[in-house]
C-alpha positions in Angstrom: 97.3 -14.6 -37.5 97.8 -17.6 -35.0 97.4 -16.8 -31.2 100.5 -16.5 -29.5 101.9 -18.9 -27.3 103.6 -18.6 -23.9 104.5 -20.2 -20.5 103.3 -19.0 -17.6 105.0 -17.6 -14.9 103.0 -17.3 -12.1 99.1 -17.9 -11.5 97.4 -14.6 -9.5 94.4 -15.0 -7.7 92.2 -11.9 -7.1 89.3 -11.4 -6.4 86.8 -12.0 -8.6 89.1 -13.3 -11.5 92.3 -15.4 -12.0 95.3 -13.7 -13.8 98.8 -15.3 -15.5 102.0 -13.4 -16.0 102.6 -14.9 -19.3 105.9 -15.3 -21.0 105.5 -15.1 -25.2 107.4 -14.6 -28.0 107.8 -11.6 -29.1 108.9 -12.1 -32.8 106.0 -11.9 -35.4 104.8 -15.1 -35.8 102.0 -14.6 -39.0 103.9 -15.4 -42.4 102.5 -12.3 -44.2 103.3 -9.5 -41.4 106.7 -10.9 -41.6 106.9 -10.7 -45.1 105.5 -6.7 -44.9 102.8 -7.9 -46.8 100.4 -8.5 -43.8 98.7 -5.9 -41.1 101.8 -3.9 -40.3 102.6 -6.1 -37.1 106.0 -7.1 -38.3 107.1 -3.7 -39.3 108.7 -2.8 -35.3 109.0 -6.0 -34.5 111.9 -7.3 -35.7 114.2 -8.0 -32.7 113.4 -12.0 -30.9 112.8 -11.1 -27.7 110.0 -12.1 -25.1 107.3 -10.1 -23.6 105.3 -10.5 -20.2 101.9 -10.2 -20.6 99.3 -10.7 -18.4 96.5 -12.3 -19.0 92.8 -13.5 -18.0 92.3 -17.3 -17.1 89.1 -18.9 -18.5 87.1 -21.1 -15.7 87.2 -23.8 -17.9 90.8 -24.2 -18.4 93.4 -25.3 -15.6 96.5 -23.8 -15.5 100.1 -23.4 -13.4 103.1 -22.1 -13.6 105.7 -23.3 -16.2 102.5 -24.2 -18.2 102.2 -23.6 -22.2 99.7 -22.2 -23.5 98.1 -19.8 -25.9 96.5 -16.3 -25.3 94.1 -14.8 -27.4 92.2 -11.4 -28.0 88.5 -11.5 -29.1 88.4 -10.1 -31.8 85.4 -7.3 -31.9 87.6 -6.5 -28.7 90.6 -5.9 -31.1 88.2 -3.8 -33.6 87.0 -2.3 -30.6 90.4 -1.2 -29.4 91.3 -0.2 -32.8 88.8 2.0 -33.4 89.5 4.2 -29.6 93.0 4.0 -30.6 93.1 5.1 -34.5 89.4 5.6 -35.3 88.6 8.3 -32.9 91.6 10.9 -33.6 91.5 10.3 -37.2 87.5 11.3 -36.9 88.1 14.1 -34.8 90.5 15.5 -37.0 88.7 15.1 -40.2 85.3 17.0 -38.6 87.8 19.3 -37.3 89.6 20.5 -40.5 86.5 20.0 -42.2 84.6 22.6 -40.0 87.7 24.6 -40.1 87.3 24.7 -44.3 83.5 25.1 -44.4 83.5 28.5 -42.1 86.0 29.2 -44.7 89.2 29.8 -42.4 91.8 28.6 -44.8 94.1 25.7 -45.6 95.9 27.1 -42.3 93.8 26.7 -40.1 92.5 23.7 -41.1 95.4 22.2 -40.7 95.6 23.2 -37.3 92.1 22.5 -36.4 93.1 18.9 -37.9 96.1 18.6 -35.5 93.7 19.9 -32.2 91.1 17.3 -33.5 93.6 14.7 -33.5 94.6 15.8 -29.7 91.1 15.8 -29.1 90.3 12.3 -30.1 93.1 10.7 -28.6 92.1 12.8 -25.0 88.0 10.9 -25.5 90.3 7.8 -26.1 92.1 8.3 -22.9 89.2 9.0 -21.1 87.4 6.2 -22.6 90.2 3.2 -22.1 90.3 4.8 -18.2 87.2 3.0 -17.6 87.1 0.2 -14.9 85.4 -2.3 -17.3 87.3 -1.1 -20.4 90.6 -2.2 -19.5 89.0 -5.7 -18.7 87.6 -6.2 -22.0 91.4 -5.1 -24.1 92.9 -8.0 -21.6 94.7 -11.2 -23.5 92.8 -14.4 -22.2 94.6 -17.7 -21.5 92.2 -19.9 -24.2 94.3 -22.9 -24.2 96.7 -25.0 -22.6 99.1 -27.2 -24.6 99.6 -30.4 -23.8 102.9 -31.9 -23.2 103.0 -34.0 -26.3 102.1 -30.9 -28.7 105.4 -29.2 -26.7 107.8 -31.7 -28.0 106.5 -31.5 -31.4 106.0 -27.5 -31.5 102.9 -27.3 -33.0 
């Protein structure tokens, strides 16, 4: 999947990083998620619309406002974010019912203890995305700026 592009909006300064209200597109813009064939991005996002996003500003890169550019995730920060979203209630749910079956407490109450494990998972997932320097690292980062000849040709 290609990194998103976007304009910026306007530049924040605080203290000790530099953010941009970025502008994108919100339409799917990898061929195979499109096509349903891909991750599943396409499958809710069907309407063109845009999306603000902010985002982290590399020290390396200069940017202002009505700039293009493209934002990025890192990717083990996407697998990361993946895992306390999805990961850690599907886990929790599988011990769960599987503890539930082993004591031999029924089909029942595994089920159940599935569903609490799943509401347990997603409460450590809370907890854990709550943290000062989590949030940081599941930020979009401003990783290019397009020039203006690249603008005219949309590439």
């Amino acid at each position: 999947m290609e990194n998103p592009r976007g304009r910026i909006i306007a530049v924040k300064h605080s203290d000790p990083t530099v953010h941009a209200l970025v502008e994108v597109d919100a339409t799917v813009q990898c061929k195979r998620c499109a096509e349903g064939k891909g991750c599943g991005a396409g499958v809710f996002g069907t309407s063109p619309a845009t999306r603000r996003v902010e985002a982290l500003i590399r020290e390396d890169i200069s940017v202002g406002e009505g700039d293009e550019v493209r934002i990025a995730l890192e990717p083990r920060n996407l697998l990361r974010a993946s895992l306390l979203v999805y990961g850690l209630p599907l886990a929790f749910a599988v011990i769960a019912a599987a503890l539930a079956y082993v004591t031999g407490l029924g089909d029942l109450s595994a089920a159940l203890a599935a569903l609490a494990g799943v509401a347990g998972g997603l409460l450590v997932a809370r907890s854990q995305i709550r943290k000062s320097g989590c949030l940081r690292e599941f930020t979009p980062t401003v990783v290019e700026r397009i020039p203006v000849q690249q603008r005219s040709l949309g590439a």
